[in-house]
C-alpha positions as CSV (number, residue, x, y, z in Angstrom):
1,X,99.4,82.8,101.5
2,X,99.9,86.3,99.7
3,X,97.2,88.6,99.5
4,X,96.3,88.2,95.9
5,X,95.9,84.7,96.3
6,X,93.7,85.4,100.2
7,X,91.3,87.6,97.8
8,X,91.0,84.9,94.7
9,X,89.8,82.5,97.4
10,X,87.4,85.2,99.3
11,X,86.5,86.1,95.3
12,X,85.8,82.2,94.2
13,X,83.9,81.6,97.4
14,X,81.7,84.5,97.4
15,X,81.0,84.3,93.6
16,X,82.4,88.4,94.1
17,X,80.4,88.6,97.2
18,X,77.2,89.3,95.2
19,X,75.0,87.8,97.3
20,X,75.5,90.3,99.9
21,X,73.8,93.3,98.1
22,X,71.5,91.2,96.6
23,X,70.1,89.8,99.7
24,X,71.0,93.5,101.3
25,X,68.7,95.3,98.9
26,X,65.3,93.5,100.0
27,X,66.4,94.3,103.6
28,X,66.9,98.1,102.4
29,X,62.9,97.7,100.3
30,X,61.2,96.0,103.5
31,X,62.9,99.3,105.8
32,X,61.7,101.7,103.1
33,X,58.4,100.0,102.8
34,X,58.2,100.2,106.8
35,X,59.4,103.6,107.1
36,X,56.3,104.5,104.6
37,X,53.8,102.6,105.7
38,X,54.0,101.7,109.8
39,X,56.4,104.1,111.2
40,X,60.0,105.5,111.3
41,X,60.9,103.3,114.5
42,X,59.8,100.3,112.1
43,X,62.0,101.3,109.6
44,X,64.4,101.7,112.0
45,X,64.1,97.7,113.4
46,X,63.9,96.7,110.0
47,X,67.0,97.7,108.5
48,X,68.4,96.7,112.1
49,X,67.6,93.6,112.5
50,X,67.3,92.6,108.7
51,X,71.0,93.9,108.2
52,X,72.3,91.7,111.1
53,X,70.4,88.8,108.9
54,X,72.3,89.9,105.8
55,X,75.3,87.7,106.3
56,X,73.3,84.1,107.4
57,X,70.5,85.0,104.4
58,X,73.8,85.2,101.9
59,X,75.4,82.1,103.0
60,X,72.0,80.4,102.6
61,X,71.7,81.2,99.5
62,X,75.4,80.3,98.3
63,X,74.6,76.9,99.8
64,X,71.5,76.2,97.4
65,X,73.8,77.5,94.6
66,X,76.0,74.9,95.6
67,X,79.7,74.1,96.8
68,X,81.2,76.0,99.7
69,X,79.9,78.7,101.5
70,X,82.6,79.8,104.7
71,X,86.1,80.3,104.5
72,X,88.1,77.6,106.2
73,X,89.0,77.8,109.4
74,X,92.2,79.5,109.3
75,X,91.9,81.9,106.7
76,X,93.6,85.2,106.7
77,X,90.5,87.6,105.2
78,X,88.5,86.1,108.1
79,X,89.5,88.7,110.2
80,X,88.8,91.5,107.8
81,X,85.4,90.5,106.5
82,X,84.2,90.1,110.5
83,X,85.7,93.5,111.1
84,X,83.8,95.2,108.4
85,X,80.3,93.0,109.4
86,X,80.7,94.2,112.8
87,X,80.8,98.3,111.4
88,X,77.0,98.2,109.8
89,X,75.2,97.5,112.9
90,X,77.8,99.8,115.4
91,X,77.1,102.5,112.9
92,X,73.7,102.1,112.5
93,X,73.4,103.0,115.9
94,X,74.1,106.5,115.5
95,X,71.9,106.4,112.7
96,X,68.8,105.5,114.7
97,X,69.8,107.9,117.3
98,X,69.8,110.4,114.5
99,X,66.6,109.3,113.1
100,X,65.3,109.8,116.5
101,X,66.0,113.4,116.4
102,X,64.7,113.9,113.1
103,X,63.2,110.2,111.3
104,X,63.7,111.5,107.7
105,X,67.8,111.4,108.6
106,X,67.8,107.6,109.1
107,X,68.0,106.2,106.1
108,X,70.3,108.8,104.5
109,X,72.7,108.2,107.6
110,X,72.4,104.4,107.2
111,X,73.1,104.5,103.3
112,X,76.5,106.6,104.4
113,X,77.3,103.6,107.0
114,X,76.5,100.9,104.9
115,X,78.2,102.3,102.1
116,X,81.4,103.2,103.8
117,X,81.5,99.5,104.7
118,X,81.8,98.4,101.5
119,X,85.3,100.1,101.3
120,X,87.2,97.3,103.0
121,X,85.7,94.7,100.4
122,X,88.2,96.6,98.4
123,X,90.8,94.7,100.2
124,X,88.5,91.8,101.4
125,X,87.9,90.9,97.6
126,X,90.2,92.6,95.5
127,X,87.5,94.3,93.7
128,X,87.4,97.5,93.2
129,X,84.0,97.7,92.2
130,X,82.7,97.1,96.0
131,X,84.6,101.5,95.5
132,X,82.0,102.5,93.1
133,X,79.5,100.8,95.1
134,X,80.8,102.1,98.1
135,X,80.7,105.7,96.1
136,X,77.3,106.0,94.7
137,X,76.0,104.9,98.2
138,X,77.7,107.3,100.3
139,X,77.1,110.0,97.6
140,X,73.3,109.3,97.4
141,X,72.8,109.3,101.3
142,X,74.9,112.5,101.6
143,X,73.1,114.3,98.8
144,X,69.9,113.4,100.6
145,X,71.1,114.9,104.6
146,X,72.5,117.8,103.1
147,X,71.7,118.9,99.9
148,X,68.5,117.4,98.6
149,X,66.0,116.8,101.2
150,X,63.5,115.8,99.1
151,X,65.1,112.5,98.4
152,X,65.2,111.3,102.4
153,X,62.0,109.5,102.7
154,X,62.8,108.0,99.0
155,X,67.0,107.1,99.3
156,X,66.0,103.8,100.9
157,X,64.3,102.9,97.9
158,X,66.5,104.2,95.6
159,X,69.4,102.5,98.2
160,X,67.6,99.2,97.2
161,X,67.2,99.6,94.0
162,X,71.3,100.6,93.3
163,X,72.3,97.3,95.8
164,X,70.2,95.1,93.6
165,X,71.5,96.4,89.9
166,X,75.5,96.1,91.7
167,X,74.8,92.5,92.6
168,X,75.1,91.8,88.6
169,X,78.0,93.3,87.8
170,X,79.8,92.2,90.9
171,X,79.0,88.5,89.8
172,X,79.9,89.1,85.9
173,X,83.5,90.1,87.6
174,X,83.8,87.4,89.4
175,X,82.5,85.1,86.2
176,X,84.7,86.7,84.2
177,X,87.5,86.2,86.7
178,X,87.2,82.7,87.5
179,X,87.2,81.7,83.9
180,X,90.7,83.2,83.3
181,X,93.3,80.5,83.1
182,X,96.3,81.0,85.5
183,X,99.8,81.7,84.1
């Protein structure tokens, strides 16, 4: 199988993986809820714990949409995609022991991990829209540590908010790509 081919599957499966930010940006709105009203360290537990639920809360809801909803046994981009699952929660270690040191640096830090992430979908999907995602995350959580502190306590939100609007263009690609006819 060539990689082209690897990523149409991974693409078709996935519905262009949109379920992931969807389900991702509640998780970010429950943290940013916590963070405001119960503590930082809830925040912190929340995005945790919520994030490592990200992948089984997708799946779930590819099931109810109907037709497949793993990659079979076997498949090449399996690899990849549990590589890149596997970098959100190592990383968001060093967030939390950041946020420990000062709480308004977690979720800053965390949108910086969770958006670099996103980069391999690049090659996981053959999307390069998961890069502009990847971007605008990594950009907003940047701009927040160091150059606008002012938006710290809010960049959860506003995290949120940008991984719920991608989900809709991220499944318009992958509409728009499954209905091309081959050759």
């Amino acid at each position: 199988m060539d990689v082209r081919q690897a990523q149409a599957e991974v693409r078709d499966l996935y519905r262009g993986g949109f379920t992931g930010p969807l389900v991702a940006a509640f998780v970010w709105f429950a943290a940013t809820a916590a963070y405001q009203w119960a503590s930082p360290g809830a925040a912190m537990a929340v995005l945790f714990l919520g994030g490592i639920l990200i992948f089984p809360l997708s799946t779930l809801l590819l099931k109810l949409m109907g037709g497949p909803a793993a990659l079979p046994k076997g498949h090449p981009s399996i690899s990849l995609a549990m590589q890149s699952a596997f970098t959100v929660p190592l990383g968001l270690l060093v967030a939390i022991a950041l946020g420990t040191f000062d709480p308004t640096l977690f979720l800053p830090a965390s949108l910086i991990i969770v958006g670099a992430h996103y980069l391999t979908f690049i090659s996981l999907y053959g999307m390069r829209a998961y890069g502009a995602l990847a971007g605008v995350l990594v950009a907003l959580g940047a701009a927040s540590l160091f150059w606008i502190p002012a938006l710290r306590e809010l960049s959860g939100c506003i995290g949120g908010a940008i991984l719920l609007l991608s989900a809709i263009p991220l499944y318009l690609i992958y509409r728009t790509s499954s209905m091309r006819v081959p050759g």
